[in-house]
N, C-alpha and C positions, 0 to 999 in steps of 0.2 A: 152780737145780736142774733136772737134766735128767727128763723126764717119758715114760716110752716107751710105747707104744701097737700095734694088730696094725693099724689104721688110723686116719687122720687125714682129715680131712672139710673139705672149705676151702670156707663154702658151705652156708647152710641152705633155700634153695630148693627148687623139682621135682627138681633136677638132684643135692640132695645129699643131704636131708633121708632121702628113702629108703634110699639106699646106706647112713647111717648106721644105720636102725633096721635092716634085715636083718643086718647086720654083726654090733650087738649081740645082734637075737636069735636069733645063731648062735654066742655066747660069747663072741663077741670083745672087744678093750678098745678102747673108741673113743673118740675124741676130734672134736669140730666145733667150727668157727671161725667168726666172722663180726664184723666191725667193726662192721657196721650189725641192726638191728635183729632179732632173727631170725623169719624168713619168705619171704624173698625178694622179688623185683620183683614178681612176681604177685599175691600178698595183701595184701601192703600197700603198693605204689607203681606197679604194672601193672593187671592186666585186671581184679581185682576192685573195686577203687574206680574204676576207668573205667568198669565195667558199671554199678554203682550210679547213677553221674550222667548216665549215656544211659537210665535207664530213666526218671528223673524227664523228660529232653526226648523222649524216646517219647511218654511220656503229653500233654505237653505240644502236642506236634504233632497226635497224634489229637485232643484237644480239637480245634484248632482248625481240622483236617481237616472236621471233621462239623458245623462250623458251618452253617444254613440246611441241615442234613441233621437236626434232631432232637435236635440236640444244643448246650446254648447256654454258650456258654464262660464268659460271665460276667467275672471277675477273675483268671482260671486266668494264674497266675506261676511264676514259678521266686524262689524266696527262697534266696537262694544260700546265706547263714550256716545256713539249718534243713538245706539238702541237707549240707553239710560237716558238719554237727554226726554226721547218720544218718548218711554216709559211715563217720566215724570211731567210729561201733558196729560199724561190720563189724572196720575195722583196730587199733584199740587193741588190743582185747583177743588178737591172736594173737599176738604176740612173747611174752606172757605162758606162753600155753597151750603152746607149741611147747615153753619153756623148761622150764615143768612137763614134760610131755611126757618130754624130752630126761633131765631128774633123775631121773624117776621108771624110765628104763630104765638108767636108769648111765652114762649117756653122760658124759662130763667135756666142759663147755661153756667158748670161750674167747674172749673180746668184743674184740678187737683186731686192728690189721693184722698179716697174717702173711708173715713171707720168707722165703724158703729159705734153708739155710745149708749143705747136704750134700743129696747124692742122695735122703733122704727125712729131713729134717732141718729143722725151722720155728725160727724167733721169732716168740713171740706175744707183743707185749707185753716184759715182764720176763721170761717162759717159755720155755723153748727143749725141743719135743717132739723127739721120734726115732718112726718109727713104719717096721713094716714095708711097707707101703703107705700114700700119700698118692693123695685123688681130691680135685680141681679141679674146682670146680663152683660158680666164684664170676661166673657169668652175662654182661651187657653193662651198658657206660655209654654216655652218650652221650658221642657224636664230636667231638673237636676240632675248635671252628670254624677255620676258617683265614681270620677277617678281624682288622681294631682293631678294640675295644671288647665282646669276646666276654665278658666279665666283667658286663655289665649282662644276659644272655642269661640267662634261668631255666630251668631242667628242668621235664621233665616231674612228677616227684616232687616240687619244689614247686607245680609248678601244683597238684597235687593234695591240697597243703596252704591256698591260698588261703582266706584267713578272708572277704575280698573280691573279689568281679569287677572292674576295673577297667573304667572305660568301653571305650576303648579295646584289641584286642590283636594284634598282630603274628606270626604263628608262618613261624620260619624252616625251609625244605621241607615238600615237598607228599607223606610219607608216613602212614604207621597214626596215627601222635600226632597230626598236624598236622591232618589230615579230623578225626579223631572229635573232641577236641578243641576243634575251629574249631564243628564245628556244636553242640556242649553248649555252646559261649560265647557263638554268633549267639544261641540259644533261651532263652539265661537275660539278654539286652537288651544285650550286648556287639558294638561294631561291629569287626569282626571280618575279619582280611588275610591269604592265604597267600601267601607270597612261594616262588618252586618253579623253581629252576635251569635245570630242563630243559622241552622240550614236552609231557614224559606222564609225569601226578603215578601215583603206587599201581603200580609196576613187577611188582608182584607177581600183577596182575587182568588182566582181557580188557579191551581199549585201548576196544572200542567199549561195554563198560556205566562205563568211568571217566570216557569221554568223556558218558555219560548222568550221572553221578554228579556228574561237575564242573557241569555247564551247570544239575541241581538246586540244587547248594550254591549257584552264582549267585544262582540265585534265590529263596532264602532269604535273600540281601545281602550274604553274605560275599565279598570280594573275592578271587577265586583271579586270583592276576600268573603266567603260564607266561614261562618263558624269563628269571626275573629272578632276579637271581644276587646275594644279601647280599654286599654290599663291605664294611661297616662301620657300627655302630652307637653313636651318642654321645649323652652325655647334652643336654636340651633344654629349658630350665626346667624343671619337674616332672616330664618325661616323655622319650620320648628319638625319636630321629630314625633310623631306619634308611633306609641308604643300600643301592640296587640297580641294576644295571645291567641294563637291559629293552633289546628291540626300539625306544621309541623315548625311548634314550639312561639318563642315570643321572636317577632318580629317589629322592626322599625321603617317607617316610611318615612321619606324625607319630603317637606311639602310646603309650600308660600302662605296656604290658607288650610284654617281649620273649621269646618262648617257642622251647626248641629245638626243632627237629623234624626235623633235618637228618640221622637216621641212627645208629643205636648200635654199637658194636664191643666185639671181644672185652675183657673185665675184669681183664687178667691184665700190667697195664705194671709194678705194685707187687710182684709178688710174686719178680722176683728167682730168675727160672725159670732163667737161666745158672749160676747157683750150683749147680744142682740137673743141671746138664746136658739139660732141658727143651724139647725143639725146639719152637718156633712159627712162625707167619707171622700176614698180617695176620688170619688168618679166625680165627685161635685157637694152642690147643696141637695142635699136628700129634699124630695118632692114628692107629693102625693098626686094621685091623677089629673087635678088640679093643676099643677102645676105650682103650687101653693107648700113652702114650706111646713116639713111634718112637725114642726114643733115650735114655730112662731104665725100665727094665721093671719099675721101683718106684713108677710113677706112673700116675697115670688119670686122665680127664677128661671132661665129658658137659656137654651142654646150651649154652647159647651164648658159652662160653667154649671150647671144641674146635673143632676144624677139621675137620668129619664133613659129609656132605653132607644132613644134615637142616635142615630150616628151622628159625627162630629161633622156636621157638614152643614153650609151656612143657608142651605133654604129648608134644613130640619131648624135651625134657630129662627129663621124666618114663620116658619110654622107654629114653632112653639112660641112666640112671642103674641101672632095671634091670639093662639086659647087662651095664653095670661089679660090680652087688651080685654078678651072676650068677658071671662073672669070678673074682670076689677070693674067693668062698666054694667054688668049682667046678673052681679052671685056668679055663684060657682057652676057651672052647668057644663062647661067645653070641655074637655079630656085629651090628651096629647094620647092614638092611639095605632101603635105598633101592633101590626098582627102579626102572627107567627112568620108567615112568606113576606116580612120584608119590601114590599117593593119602592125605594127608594134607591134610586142608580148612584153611582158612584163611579169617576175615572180619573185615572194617573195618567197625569199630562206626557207623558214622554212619549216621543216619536220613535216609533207611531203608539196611538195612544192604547189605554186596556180598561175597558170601560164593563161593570157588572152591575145586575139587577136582581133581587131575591134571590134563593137558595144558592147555595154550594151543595157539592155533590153527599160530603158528609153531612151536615146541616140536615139535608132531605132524608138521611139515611138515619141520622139521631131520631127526626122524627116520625117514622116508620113508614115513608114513602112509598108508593111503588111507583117509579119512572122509568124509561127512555132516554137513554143520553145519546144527544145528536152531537157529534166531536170531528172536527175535521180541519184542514188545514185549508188557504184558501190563496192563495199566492197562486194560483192556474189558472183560475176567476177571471173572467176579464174586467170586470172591475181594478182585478189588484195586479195584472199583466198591463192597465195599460198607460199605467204609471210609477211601473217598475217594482211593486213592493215586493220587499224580498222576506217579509214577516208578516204573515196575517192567520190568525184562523177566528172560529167561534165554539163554543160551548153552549147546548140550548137544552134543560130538563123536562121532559115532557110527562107528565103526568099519566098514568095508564088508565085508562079505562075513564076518555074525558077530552085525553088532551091538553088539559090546563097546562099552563106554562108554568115552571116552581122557579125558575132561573134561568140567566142569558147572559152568556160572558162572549166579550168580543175585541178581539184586537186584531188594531188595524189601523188602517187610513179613514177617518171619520167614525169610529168604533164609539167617540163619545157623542154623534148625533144619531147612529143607529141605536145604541142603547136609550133612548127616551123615547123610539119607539116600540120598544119594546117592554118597557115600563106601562106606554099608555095602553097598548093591546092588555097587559096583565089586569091594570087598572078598569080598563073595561069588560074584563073578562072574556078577550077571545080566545078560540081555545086555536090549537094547532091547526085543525080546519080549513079554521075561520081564515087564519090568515093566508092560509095556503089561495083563498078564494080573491084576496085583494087584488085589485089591476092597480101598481104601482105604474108609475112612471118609468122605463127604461132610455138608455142605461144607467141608471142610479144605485149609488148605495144602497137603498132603501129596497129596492127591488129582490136583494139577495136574501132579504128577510126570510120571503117563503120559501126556499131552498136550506133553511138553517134548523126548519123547523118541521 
């Protein structure tokens, strides 16, 4: 039996979960899908159970920072079974509450793969909807490896289910998964490898605090290999063997677990978007400013299943899911808009964390910049002397003739809550000045702000 709807919601994430309730609390009749759980990568297979088991090696590390400082560590562990247990008080219970949620507004909720069958026409299941608008908003997986034995290679959303740490782990690429990751597994007694294709792991930070970053995780024990490229991974009596091609020659690591880390891509192979007349490419569904499919105008799509120039990050899906409600309830009128300086923060959870806002230093210089680069190390700080960090600095681009800020990179101990404000001074357009004139609060992180700049 056919089911018709004013919209249809492929996608209970940032990227859909809204678009549906504005929908419905604008009368419409709506329908959301999702095969897997619902909540999205975020809540229960992304940032929020990741943040949970970085705050337990947070604590971990400061113990044992302030050792012979006042502070005596004692037996201070990571018991990995109680951290997974607390973990899954965050994540059970939201697939739950989302589903309440969803009934209690009238949404009609539908747990299966969905495909197109017609310009805005699904299978779900045994179901076959029709709706007058369809949004896509079923996020990233990870990446096809392209060696043998990619079948022994775990996700990240099992790692995240791990009842055990194994001694041993392996993670193949050196991006966001694989750092943050790599260091919650060194700190909870895990000997710990990142294998990273190219010379410069975290493409997305300033080269010289990643290059501070790597040479930290060194030494913490975890072994970062640059330049070694997974050729193939096979089983090895209990455990298995990945094979890499390094600088000097191919190499074998012997290891209990094998973890991806090599990169996510858009989520949209299944859904059978030629049916639908659906344009994509590799980055997603092709979208027009709109946010509006370029070649079906009964379609929409937001967050890291689109081909929009926002980064993969779930409150740009949150954002663009917006314009799309805005859109479907409105005509076409909102626009998803990136301006050239970026300012959307971005940070990698590892201890201590590396958190960045608009430009890199090349970026500014592609686009004929003239700036001031403020670059310094800051472990003397008393901020960062008086809780032992032994890794910190920042990076801040100063605009000449103005001030404006073009970029702020910072690592460190709370680097991902300095970095938002340093998003919001961009966002409000302070310039260097300006900030140098703020009476913070001392001693606070925050306070180092106008010393950075």
């Amino acid at each position: 039996m056919k089911k018709t709807f004013d919209v249809i919601v492929i996608g209970t994430g940032a990227a859909g979960a809204g678009v549906a309730s504005r929908c419905r609390d604008a009368g419409w009749s709506v329908a959301i899908i999702d095969s897997l759980p619902y909540g999205g990568t975020c809540a229960l297979r992304g940032c929020d159970p990741k943040k949970i088991l970085v705050g337990a090696t947070e604590a971990l590390d400061w113990v044992r920072r302030m050792k012979d400082k006042g502070l005596i560590p004692g037996g201070a562990r990571i018991d990995w079974s109680d951290l997974m247990r607390f973990k899954r008080s965050f994540t059970d219970p939201v697939p739950v509450s989302n589903e309440k949620w969803f009934a209690e507004a009238g949404i009609d909720m539908f747990h299966a793969p969905a495909r197109f069958t017609g310009a805005t026409a699904l299978q779900v299941g045994d179901d076959f909807l029709e709706g007058k608008f369809v949004h896509i908003a079923t996020g990233a997986r990870p990446a096809d490896l392209k060696f043998p034995g990619q079948e022994h290679v775990i996700t990240s959303t099992e790692f995240l289910e791990l009842e055990e740490l194994p001694s041993k782990v392996v993670f193949v690429g050196g991006g966001y998964i694989s750092f943050e990751f790599a260091h919650i597994a060194a700190r909870a007694g895990a000997q710990v490898t990142v294998l990273h294709r190219s010379t410069r792991p975290l493409q997305g930070f300033d080269p010289e605090l990643v290059t501070m970053l790597v040479e930290q995780t060194r030494e913490l024990g975890i072994d970062v290999q640059l330049k070694a490229e997974v050729c193939g991974v096979e089983r090895a009596g209990d455990g298995y063997a990945v094979q890499a091609i390094t600088p000097d020659g191919k190499l074998s690591f012997a290891t209990d677990l094998v973890v991806h880390g090599a990169g996510r891509v858009p989520a949209i192979d299944d859904l059978a978007l030629e049916a639908a007349n659906v344009g994509y490419d590799r980055r997603g569904v092709t979208v027009n400013e709109f946010l509006q499919s370029d070649s079906n105008r009964g379609v929409y799509a937001a967050g890291d299943c689109a081909a929009t120039a926002g980064p993969p990050l779930t409150p740009v899906g949150a954002y663009e899911g917006g314009v799309v409600a805005a859109n479907l309830l409105e005509g076409n009128h909102a626009k998803a808009i990136y301006p050239s300086i970026p300012i959307i923060p971005s940070t990698v959870f590892t201890v201590p964390p590396l958190a960045s806002v608009g430009l890199q230093e090349a970026q500014a210089h592609e686009q004929g910049l003239e700036f001031d680069t403020r670059f310094d190390t800051t472990t003397s700080w008393y901020s960062s002397r008086r809780t032992a960090q032994e890794c910190s600095a920042y990076k801040v681009l100063v605009q000449k003739g103005g001030g404006r800020i073009l970029g702020a990179h910072v690592l460190g101990a709370n680097a991902e809550e300095l970095i938002n404000l340093f998003t919001m001074a961009m966002r409000g357009q302070l310039n260097a000045d300006a900030i140098k004139e703020i009476i913070f609060a001392y001693p606070t992180y925050a306070s180092d702000m106008s010393y950075m700049v």
